[in-house]
Phi, psi and omega in degrees: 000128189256160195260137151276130206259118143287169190310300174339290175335283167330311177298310181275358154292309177302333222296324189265354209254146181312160201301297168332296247240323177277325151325279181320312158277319165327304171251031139308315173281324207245048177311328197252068176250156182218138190275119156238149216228127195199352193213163171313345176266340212272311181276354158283323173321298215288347186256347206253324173297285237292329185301329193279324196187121184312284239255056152308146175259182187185145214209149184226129198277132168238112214259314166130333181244064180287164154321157146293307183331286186296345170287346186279316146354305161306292181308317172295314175311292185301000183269303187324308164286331139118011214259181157253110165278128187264130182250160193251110167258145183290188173298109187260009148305324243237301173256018124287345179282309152315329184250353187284281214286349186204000178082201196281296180256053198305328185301001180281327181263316172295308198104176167278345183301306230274334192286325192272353181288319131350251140319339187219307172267343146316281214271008148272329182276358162305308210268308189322326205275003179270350191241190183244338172184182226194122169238154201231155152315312225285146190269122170297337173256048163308273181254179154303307199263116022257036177297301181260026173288150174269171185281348155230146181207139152307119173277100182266011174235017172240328170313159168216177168286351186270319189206126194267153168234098158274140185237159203244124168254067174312329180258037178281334171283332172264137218271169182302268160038252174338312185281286181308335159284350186288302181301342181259307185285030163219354175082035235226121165323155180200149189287109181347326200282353169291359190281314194268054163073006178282148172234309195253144166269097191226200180295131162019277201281355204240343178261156131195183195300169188242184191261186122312150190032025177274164144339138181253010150230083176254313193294344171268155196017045171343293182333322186248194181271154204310349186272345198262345177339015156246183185235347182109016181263338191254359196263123210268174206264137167348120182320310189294334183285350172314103146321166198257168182322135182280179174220160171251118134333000000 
């Protein structure tokens, strides 16, 4: 007979336990859970899953206008690993109708929501309504606005009333620090362009390099203000649209 956990719960049971170990409750509760991967913390996830369970799945938002550097990137993760990496493409009515009605580079003018809405969150929330929860990198000290995510949550901005979705930060407690001593001492790939001075990566037109002692997303959408440093994959949705609490089996 199995006991029902609220998240909450699940989450302050997690609060002191290693990013392996939160894996680990993860897909024990969730087999039909999935990693998404895009960044340096996403392949410490991804060396850290594959010890727990082969056949994790794992999926990469592919926006069309990526580095070369990160397609090749991919392919080295999925080659190293053996795995099937699922890549996500956007809608292509949807971003011709865009570059139809504003060109290659509305967002300079525009902001970034709408080209990233697009490009990134349509076709994550396509693959979310496929799983029961999602696990992400983020850290709290990216940003301010993920300064107080927890280590497990009701994704309230991917939930609906039909399908809770939880999501896993396991590497919410580790500092940039960490996540680079994990890659060199376990050998885990990491995308070229950090040699060259890029810390947070997204798109071509939309990354450049950081400074000495900036932020390490000073360098994604540079143009606007330091508050909007997001794209809509982490930003959770208005308190009245909240579903009510999941629960783990």
């Amino acid at each position: 007979m199995s006991t029902k956990l609220n998240i909450e719960q699940l989450a302050t049971r997690q609060e002191q336990s290693d990013p392996i170990e939160i894996l680990r409750v993860a897909l024990e509760h969730f087999p039909n859970s999935a990693i998404s991967f895009s960044g340096a913390e996403d392949v410490v996830l991804v060396d850290m899953a594959l010890r727990i369970r082969k056949d994790v799945q794992v999926f990469s938002l592919d926006t069309g206008r990526l580095h070369p550097e990160t397609y090749r990137f991919l392919e080295e993760v999925r080659n190293h690993y053996g795995i099937r990496l699922e890549l996500l493409s956007p809608d292509n009515q949807e971003l011709e109708q865009l570059v139809r009605n504003k060109g290659l580079f509305s967002f300079y003018e525009d902001g970034h929501k709408e080209c990233c809405a697009i490009r990134k969150v349509a076709p994550l929330r396509r693959k979310l309504a496929t799983v029961d929860a999602w696990i992400t990198g983020l850290r709290h000290d990216q940003t301010p606005v993920r300064a107080s995510v927890p280590l497990v949550q009701e994704d309230a901005a991917f939930s609906t009333p039909e399908h809770s979705l939880v999501k896993f930060n396991p590497l919410a407690n580790w500092s940039s620090a960490q996540v680079w001593e994990y890659i060199h001492d376990n050998n885990v790939p990491f995308n070229e362009l950090h040699r060259n001075g890029y810390i947070s990566i997204g798109c071509e037109p939309c990354t450049r390099t950081t400074l000495p002692n900036q932020h390490e997303r000073a360098g994604r959408w540079w143009w606007e203000e330091e508050a909007m440093k997001e794209c809509g994959l982490h930003v959770s949705a208005p308190e009245t649209s909240r579903p009510k609490p999941a629960e783990v089996a």
